[in-house]
N, C-alpha and C positions, 0 to 999 in steps of 0.2 A: 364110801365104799359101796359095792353093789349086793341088792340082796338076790339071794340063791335060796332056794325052798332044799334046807338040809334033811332031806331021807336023800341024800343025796350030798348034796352037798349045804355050801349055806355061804353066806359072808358078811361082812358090814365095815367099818368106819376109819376114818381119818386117821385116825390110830385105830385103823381098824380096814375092813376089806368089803364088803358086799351091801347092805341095805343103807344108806345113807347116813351122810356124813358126820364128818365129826369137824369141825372148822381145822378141825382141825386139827387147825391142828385139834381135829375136831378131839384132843385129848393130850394137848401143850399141856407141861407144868408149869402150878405159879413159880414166877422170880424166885420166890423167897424160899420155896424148897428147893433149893440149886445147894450145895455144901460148897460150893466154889462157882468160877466161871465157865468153869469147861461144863458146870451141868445143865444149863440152860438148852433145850432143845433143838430152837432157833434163834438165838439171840440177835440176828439182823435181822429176823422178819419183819419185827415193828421199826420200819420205818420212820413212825411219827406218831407221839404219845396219843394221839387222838384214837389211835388204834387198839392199845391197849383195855381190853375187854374189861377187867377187872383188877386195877393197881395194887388192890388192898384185900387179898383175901382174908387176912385174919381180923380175927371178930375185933371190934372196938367199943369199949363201953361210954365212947364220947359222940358215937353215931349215933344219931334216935330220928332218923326221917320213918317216917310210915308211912305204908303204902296199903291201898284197897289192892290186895293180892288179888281177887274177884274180878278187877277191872282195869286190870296195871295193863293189859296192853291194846292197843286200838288196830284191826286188822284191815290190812290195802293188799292188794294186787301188785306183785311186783314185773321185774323183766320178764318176755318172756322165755322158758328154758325150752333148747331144742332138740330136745331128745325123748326117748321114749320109758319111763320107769328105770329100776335099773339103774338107778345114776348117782355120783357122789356130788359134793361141794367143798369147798375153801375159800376162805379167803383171806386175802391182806391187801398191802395198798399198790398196786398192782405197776400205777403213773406217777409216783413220786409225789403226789398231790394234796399228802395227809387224808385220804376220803378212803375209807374199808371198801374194795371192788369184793365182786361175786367170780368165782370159777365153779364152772358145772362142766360136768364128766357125764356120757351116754352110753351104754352097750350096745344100742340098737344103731345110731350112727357113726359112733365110734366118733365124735365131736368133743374140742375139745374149745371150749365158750366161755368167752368172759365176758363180766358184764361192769362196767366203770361204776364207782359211786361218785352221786354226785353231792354227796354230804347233806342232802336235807330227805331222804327216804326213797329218793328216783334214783333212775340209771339208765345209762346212756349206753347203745352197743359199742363191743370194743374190737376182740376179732376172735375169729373163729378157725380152725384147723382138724381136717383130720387126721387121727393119729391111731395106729395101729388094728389092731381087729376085735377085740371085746372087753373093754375097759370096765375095769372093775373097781380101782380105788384112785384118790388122789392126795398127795402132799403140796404144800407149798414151802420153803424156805431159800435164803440166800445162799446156793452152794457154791458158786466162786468169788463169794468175798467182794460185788460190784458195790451192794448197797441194793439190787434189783432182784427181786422176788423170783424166782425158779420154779420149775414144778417138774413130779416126778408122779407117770400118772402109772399105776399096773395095769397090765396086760393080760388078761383071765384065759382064751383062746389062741393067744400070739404067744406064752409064756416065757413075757418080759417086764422088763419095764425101762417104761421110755421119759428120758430126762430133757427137758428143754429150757434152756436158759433167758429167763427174762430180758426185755429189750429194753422198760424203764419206760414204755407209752399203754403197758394193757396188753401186747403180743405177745407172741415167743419165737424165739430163733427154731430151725428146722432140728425136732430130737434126735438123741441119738440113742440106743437100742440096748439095752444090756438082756442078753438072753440067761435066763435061767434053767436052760434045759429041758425037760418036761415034766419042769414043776410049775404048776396054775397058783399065781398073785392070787389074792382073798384082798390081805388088808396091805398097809404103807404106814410107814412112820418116816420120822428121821430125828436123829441125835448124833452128839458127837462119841462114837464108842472108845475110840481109844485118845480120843485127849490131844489129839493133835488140832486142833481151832477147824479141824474140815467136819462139814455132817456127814455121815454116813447113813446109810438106809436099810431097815429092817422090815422083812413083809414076812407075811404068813402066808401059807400054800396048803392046796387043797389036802395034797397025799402027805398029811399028817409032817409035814416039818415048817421050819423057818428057813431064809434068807440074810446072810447078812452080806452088802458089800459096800466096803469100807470105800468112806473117799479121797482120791487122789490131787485134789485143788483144781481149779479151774473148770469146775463144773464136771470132771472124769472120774469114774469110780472104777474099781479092783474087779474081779472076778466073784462071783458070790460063794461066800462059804454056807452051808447047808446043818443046821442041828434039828434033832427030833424033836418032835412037839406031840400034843394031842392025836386025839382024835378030829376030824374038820376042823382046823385052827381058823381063826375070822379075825377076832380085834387084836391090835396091835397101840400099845406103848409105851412110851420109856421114861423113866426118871431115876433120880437117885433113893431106893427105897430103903438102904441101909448106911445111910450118912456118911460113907467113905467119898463122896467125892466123886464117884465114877459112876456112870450112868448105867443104868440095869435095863432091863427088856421085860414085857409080860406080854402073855399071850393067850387069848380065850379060846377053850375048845369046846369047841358046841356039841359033840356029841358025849362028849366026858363030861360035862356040868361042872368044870373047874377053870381055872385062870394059873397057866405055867409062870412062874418067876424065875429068870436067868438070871444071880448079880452076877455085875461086869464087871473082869479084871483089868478094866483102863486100858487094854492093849486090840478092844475087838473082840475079844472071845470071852467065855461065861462058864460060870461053874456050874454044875450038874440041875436042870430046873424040879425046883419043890413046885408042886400044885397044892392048890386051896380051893375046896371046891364052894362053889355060889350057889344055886338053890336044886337039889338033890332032881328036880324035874327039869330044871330049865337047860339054856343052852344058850351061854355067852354069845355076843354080839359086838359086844361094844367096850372099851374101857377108855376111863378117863381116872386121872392122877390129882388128888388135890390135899391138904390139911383141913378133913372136917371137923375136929374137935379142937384145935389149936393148939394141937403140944410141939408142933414143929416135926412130926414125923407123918408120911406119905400115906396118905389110904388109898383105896382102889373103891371105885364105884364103877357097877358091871351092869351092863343093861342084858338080858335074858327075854331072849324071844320066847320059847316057846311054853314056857310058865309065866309069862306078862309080868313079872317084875323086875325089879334094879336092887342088885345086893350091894351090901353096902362091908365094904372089910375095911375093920380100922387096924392101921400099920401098928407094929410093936416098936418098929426104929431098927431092927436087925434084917430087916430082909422077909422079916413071916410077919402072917394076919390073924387075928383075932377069928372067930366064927363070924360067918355071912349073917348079918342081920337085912330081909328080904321086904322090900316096898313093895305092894303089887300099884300098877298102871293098868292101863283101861285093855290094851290089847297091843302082845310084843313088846318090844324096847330096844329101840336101835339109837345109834348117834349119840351114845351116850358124852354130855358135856357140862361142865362144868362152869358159871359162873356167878357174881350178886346180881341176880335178878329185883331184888326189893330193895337192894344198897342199903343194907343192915350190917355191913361187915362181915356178913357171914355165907358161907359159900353155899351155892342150890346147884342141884342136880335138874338138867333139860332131858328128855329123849321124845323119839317119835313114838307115840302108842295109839295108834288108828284117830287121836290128837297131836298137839304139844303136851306132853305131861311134866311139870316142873315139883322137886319135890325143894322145899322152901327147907332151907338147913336150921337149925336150933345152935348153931353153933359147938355142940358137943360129943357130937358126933351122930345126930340122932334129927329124924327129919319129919316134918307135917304132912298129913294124909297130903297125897298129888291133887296138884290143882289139875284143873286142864281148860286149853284154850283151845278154841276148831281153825283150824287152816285149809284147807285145799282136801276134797274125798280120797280118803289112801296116801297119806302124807309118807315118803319115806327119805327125804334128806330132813338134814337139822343143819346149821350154820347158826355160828351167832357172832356176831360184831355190833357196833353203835352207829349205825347207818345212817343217821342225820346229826350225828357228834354232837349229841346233846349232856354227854357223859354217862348212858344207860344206857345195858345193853340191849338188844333189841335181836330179833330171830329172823332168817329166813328158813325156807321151808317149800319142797315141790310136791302135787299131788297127781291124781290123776288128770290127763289132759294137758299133761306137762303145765301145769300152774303155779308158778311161781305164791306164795304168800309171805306179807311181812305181816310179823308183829310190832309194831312201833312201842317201845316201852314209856309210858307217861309217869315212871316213880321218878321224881325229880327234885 
């Protein structure tokens, strides 16, 4: 998603709106917190297991690799991105070809750029399109059921958003526009809300609401329905937070220092949102959905720009959180995402913080001071997939001078 300097406004990530991404599904829940199949976010997106970030989030006491966390990832130069700051990312397999491709989003050119992988840490150009007037976030998933990857990117100054349906080589067919009136996109998600096998798409919006519009099969979505939110709402995502099976909504307000919770009544619509607030200074950015302690119930890990930490709320299993326990990072917190970086079975926390800042999970809910690795000056997307399918995940990451950086993960 793109970032916005909130005295004003703000945004951020994949499941989320303004400072850089979130892969995605920069805020996908694992498999295994799905209570059924309808809860899976995107369930065609992977393509091809190779894609798959992280198969096994819960801890394993029969995994014992060790990794020099200090020196787990070796830094290259990746494509280059064609836009100016301001930009999101995504990714999945974009050509049918098993290889994790790069999507990048710009406001300054309003580009919409993919970049192929070619499964050993390069990339190949794929194509390029421009698409409406001031792009703020993007999704990726299969929205008419081809097998071929989609994308739904928001529209910050056009107040839309625009859908275009994968072709199955890297492109996309010409999008088509769903206007929101004169409400301004922040962030993008997508899940299936009411349970009918279609995604639907959930975004946040400047003047304090959400979006929801439901989709209609074949790549066409409904009219958008409009519920209250925060103060400057930015991250955006969904999963099942209280076991029922039906997939829920959350959403970070950056000016309120809380995270709204909608549960979902299976049909599209949400019951009244309870907020939990994250760190009494900060100002969400970012969320991502994972099981950090292993009980099988949902937490929320919140990246918080302008207190430079990542709260961390662990689920009760009904739908509420426990008190924010607050990580600080080196400066901001965007892109908040989730994956095993050290492949210990146990799930870590990524974001952008003037580094990569990775907080290494303990499996109990409870996390090691942030490592940090340098990428590009002024890093503000995050992406993460296994770019040379070595079975580790690995980051991409844009800086100033539109510079692409990977980290290559060597825990193996």
């Amino acid at each position: 998603m793109r970032f916005r300097s909130l005295v004003g406004l703000a945004l951020v990530v994949v499941v989320c709106g303004c400072h850089g991404s979130t892969n995605q599904m920069d805020a996908a829940v694992p498999g295994d917190l799905a209570a059924g199949p309808d809860m899976a976010v995107a369930p065609d997106l992977v393509i091809a297991p190779d894609l798959v970030i992280a198969p096994d989030l819960a801890p394993s006491p029969d995994l014992h690799l060790v990794c020099n966390r200090a020196s787990e990832f070796t830094k290259s130069t990746g494509p280059a991105a064609d836009t100016n700051n301001d930009v999101d990312t995504a990714t999945a397999d974009l050509d049918g070809d098993g290889k994790a491709d790069l999507v990048i989003i710009g406001s300054a050119t309003n580009n919409l750029v993919t970049w192929l992988g070619n499964g050993d840490g390069t990339f190949r150009a794929g194509s390029t399109a421009t698409v409406g007037m001031d792009l703020s976030a993007v999704a990726l998933g299969d929205l008419d059921h081809d097998g071929k990857p989609d994308v739904v990117v928001a529209d910050y100054h056009g107040f839309a958003l625009h859908v275009a349906l994968g072709k199955g080589d890297g492109s996309f067919a010409a999008p088509t526009d769903y206007s929101l009136g004169t409400l301004s996109p922040n962030g993008v998600a997508l899940a299936d809300f009411n349970r009918d096998g279609v995604l639907d798409i959930p975004t946040s919006n400047t003047n304090n609401s959400a979006s929801i519009l439901l989709g209609k099969g074949g790549g066409a979505f409904g009219s958008p329905t409009t519920i209250a939110a925060g103060m400057a709402p930015l991250g955006v995502a969904a999963g099942d937070l209280d076991g029922d099976g039906k997939p829920d909504l959350v959403i970070g307000n950056y000016n309120d220092h809380n995270v709204s919770v909608y549960l979902g009544h299976g049909d599209g619509t949400f019951a009244a949102r309870k907020s939990f607030t994250t760190d009494a200074a900060g100002s969400p950015d970012s969320i991502a959905i994972a099981d950090f302690n292993g009980d099988g119930k949902p937490d929320l890990a919140v990246g918080n720009d302008k207190s430079s930490d990542v709260s961390v709320l662990l689920g009760n299993g009904d739908g509420t959180f426990a008190a924010a326990v607050n990580y600080a990072v080196p400066s901001g917190a965007y892109g908040t995402t989730v994956a095993d970086f050290d492949r210990d079975g146990r799930p870590d926390i990524a974001v952008v913080a003037s580094t990569i800042a990775i907080l290494y999970g303990n499996g109990d809910g409870t996390f090691a001071a942030a490592m940090h690795y340098d990428v590009a000056t002024n890093p503000f997307t995050l992406t993460v997939a296994d770019w040379n399918r070595d079975g580790a995940p690995d980051v991409a990451s844009i800086g100033d001078g539109n510079v692409v950086t990977l980290l290559i993960n060597t825990c193996h």
